[in-house]
N, C-alpha and C positions, 0 to 999 in steps of 0.2 A: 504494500500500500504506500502512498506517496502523499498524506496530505498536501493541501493548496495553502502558499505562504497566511493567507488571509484566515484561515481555516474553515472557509466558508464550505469547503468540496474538499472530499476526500476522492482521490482515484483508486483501484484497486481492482487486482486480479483475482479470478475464480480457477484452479484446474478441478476437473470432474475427477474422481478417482485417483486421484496420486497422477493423473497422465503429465500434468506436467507442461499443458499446451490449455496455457489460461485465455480466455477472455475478458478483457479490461470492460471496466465499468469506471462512472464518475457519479458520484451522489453527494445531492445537495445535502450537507449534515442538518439543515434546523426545518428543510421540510420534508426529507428522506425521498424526496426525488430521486433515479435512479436515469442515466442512461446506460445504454450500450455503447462499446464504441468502437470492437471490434471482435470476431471473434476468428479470427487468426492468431496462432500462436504470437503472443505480446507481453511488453512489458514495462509500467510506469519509466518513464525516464525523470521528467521535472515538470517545474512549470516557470513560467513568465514571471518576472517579480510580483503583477498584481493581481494575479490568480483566474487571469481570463483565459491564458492558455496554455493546454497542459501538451506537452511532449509524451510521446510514447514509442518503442521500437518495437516493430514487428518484421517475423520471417515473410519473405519473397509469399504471394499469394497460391505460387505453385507449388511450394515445398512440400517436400510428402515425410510424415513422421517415420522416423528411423532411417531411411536413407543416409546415404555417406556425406550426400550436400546441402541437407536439412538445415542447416544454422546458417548457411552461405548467402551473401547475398539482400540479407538483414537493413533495414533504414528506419532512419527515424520519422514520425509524422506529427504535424502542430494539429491539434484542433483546438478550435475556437470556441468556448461553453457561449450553448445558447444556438450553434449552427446544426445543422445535421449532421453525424458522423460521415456520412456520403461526402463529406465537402471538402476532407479531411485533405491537406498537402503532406509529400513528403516533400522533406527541409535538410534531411543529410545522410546519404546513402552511405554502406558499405564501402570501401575504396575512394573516397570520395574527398577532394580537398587539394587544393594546392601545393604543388609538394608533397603529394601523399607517397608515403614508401609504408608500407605493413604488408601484411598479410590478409590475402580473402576470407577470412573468418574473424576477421575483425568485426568489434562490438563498437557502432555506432551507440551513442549517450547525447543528447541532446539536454542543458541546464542552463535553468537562471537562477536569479539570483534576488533575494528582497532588496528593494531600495535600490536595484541598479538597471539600467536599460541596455546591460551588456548582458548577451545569450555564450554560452561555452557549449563547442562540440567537441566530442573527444574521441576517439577510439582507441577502445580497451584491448590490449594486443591479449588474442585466443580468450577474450571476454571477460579478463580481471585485469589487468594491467595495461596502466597509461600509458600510451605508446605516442600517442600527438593529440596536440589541442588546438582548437582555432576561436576565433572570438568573432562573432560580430554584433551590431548593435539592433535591437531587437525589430526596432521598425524597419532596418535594413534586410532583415530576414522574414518580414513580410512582404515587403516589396521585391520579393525573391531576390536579391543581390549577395552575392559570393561572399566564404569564408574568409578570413586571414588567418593563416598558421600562427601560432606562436611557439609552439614547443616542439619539437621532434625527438623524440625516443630520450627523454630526458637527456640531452647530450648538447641538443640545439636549441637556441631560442631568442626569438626576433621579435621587435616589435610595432603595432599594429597604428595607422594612424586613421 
């Protein structure tokens, strides 16, 4: 689960049985409103500093459970609370980023931040470790405009203007 900075929305995963291939939900805490928001294997990433939109990663639409390229291929999507989940973008793919060097199994993470109108994308090298982050500013990444790297493989790091 991923409360929303505000605490107004909790997000949060369901797996049926231990499978392990959740469907995210977001529910309004003080009227227990519920939506759906996907039910493609997903998983909170964050949300927007003022709790309008929440980040989440989900596996490629075509992924088939247990296969060798199931986790492959992964992005992140913004949805906007209040739109239909049908409307949903993705905002930071798999492989994805200026100067990107990792690996295809890389974990796309899309976060923000309270109080700041800078968004972090990051990919977790084989899905736990930080391997590169980019930064951009939130309305910039509504208006779909490109990442800026700042870190590479904790080795490298430049910065952003």
């Amino acid at each position: 689960f991923v409360p929303s900075p505000t605490g107004k929305h909790i997000a949060y995963g369901v797996s049926i049985g231990g499978s392990e291939i959740s469907t995210t939900y977001i529910k309004n805490v003080s009227t227990g409103a519920t939506v759906e928001i996907t039910k493609i294997l997903s998983r909170g990433s964050g949300w927007n500093s003022d709790g309008s939109v929440f980040f989440y990663y989900r596996v490629r639409a075509d992924a088939v459970p247990g296969s060798p390229d199931f986790g492959r291929g992964g992005s992140c999507w913004m949805h906007r609370l209040g739109t239909p989940p049908n409307t949903d973008i993705e905002v930071f793919r798999n492989s994805e980023g200026p100067d990107f060097d990792g690996m295809e199994d890389d974990l796309p993470v899309v976060r923000g931040a309270l109080g700041s109108n800078w968004i972090l994308g990051m990919h977790l090298l084989n899905g736990n470790d930080i391997s590169q982050v980019y930064v951009t500013k939130a309305q910039d990444l509504l208006d779909g405009k490109s990442w800026c790297q700042i870190l590479w493989a904790i080795t490298k790091a430049k910065f952003c203007t």
